[in-house]
ZAGU-832066 format. One record per residue: x, z, y of N, C-alpha, C, O, CB in turn. Coordinates in steps of 0.02 Angstrom, whole numbers. Glycine has a CB too. Example, Ala and Ser with C-alpha at 12.3 -4.5 7.8 and 13.67 -1.06 7.14 Angstrom:
# ZAGU-832066
n_east,n_up,n_north,ca_east,ca_up,ca_north,c_east,c_up,c_north,o_east,o_up,o_north,cb_east,cb_up,cb_north
660,390,-284,615,390,-225,660,390,-165,712,423,-166,565,452,-224
642,354,-112,684,357,-53,645,394,2,670,402,57,704,286,-30
END
This chain:
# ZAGU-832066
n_east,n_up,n_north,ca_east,ca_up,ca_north,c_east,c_up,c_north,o_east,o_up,o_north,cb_east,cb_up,cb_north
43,0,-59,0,0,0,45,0,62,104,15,56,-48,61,0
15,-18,126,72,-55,168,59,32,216,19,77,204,49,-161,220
122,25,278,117,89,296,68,98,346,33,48,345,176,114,315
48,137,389,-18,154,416,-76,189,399,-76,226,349,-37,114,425
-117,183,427,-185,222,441,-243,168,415,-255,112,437,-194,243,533
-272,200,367,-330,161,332,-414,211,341,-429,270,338,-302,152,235
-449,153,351,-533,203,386,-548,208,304,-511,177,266,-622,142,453
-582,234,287,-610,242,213,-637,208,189,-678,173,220,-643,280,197
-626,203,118,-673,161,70,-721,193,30,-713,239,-10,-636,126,23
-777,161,48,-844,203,4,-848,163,-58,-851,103,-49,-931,201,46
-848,187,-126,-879,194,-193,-923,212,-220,-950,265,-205,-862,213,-220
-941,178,-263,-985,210,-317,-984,257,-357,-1001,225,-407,-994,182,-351
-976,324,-381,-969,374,-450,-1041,371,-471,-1093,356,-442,-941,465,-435
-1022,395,-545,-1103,427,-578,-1064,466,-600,-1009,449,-621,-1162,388,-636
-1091,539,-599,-1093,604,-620,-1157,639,-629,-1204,660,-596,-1058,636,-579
-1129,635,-708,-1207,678,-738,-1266,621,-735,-1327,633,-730,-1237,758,-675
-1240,564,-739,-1285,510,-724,-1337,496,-688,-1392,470,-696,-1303,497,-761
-1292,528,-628,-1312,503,-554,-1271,474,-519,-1213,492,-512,-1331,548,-513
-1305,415,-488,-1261,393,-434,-1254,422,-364,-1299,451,-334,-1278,333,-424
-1179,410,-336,-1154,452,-298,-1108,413,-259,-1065,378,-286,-1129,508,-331
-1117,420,-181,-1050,382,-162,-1004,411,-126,-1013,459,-88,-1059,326,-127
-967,390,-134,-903,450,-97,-847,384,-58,-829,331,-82,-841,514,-186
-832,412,4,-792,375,26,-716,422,45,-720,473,79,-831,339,82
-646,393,15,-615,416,25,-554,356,58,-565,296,51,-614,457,-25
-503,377,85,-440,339,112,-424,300,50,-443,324,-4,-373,390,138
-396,249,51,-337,212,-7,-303,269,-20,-321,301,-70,-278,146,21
-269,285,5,-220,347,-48,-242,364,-74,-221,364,-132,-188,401,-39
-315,399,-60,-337,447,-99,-350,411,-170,-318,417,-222,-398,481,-66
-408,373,-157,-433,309,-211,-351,303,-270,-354,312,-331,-450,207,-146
-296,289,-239,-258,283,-267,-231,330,-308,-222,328,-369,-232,263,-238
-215,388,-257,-202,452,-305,-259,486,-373,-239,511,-426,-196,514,-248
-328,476,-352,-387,497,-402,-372,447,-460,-386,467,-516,-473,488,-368
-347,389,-455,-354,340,-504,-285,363,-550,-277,364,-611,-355,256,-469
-246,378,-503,-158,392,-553,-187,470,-587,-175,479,-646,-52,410,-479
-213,508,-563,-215,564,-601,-278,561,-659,-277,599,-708,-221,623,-550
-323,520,-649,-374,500,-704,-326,462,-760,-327,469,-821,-440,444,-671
-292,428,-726,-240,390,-781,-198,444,-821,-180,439,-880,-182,336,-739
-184,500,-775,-140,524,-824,-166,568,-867,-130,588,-912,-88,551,-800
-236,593,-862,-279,611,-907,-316,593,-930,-367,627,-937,-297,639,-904
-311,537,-953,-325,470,-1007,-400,480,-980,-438,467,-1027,-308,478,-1112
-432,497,-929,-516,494,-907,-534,432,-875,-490,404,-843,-540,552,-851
-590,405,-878,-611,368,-825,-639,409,-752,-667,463,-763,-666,324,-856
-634,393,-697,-624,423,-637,-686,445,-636,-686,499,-606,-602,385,-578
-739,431,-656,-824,465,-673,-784,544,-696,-780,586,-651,-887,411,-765
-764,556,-747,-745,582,-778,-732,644,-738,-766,695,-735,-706,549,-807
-655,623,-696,-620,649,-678,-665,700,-606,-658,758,-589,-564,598,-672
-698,658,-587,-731,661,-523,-789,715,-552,-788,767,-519,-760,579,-488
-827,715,-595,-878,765,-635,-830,816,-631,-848,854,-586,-907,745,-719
-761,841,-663,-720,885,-665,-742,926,-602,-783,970,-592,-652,858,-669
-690,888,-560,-688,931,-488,-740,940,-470,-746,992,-439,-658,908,-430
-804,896,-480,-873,927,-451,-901,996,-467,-934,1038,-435,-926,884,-471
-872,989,-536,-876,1066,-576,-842,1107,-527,-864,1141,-480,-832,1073,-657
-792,1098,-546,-756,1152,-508,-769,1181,-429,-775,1241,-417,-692,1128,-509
-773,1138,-388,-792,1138,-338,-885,1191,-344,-902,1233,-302,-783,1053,-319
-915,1177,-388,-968,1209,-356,-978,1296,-377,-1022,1336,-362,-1033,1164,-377
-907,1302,-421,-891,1353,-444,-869,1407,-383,-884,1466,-388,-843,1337,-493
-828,1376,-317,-839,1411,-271,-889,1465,-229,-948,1470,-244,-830,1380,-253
-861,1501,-182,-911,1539,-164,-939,1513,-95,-980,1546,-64,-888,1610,-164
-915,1454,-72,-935,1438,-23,-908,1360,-38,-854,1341,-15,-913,1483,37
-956,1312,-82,-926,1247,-122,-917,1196,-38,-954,1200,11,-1002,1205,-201
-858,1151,-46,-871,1099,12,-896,1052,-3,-934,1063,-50,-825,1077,45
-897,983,16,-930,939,12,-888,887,-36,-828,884,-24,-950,920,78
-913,847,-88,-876,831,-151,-796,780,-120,-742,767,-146,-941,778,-210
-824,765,-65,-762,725,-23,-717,777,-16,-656,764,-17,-780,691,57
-731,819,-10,-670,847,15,-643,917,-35,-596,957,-30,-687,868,97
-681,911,-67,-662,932,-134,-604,891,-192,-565,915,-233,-729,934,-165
-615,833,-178,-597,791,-236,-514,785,-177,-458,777,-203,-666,700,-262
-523,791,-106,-452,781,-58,-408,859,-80,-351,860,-105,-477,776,52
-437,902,-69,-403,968,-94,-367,983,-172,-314,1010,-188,-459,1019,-88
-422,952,-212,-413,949,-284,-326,903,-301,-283,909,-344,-494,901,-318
-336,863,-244,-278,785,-274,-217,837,-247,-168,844,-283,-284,675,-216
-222,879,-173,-176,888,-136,-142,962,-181,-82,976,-173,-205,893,-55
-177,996,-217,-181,1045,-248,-137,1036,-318,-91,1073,-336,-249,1059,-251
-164,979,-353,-113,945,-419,-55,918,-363,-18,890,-403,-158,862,-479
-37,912,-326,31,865,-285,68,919,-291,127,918,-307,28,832,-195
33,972,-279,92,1032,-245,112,1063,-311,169,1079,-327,56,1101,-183
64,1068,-341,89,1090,-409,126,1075,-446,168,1112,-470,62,1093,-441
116,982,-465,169,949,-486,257,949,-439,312,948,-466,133,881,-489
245,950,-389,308,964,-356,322,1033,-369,382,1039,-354,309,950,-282
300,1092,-389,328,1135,-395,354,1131,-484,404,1162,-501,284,1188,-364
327,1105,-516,368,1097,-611,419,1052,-590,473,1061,-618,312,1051,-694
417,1004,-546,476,948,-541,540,979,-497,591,944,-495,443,873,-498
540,1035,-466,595,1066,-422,596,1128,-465,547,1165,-463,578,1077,-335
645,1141,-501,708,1199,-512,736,1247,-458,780,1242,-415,773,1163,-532
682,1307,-481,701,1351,-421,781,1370,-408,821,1330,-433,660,1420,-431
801,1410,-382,869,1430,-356,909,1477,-432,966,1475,-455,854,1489,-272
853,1511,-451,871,1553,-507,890,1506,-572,947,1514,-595,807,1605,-523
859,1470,-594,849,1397,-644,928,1374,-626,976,1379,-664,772,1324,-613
926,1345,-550,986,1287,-541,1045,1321,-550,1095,1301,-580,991,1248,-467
1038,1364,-527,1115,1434,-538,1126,1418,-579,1172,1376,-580,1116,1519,-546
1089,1440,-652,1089,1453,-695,1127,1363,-752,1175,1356,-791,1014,1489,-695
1089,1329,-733,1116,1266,-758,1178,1241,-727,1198,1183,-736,1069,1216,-752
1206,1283,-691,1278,1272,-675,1339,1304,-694,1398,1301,-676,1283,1277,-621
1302,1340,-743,1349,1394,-753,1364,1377,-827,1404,1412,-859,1320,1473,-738
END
């Protein structure tokens, strides 16, 4: 994707076999699709997940911005298994 600022793209989901549309940025679209990929789901799928989750809250947001927190939430996480804390790197130097 080229660099810049993109207005959103609205979609189609069915969850729970309803239709639903959600509009999110290309990244996002992009990122929901790589992490459905990496849990072998189709993005229905994936998107039912976080809806779950999301209404599990005590004050649920709106599935847009649920599904933006959810992606930003696996990012940080995955960057934290992919970086070797200080204690770890010591340690593999020794």
């Amino acid at each position: 994707m080229e660099a810049g600022f993109h207005p959103p793209v609205k979609r189609s989901v069915t969850i729970a076999g309803h239709p639903t549309s959600i509009s999110l940025e290309p990244m996002f679209w992009d990122a929901l699709e790589a992490a459905a990929a990496r849990q072998a789901l189709p993005i229905n799928a994936l998107v039912a997940r976080i809806d779950v989750e999301r209404m599990e809250a005590a004050d649920p947001p709106n599935l847009t911005s649920a599904i933006r927190q959810w992606l930003w939430r696996a990012r940080v996480e995955a960057d934290r298994t992919d970086v070797p804390d200080a204690a770890t790197a010591a340690a593999d130097k020794s």
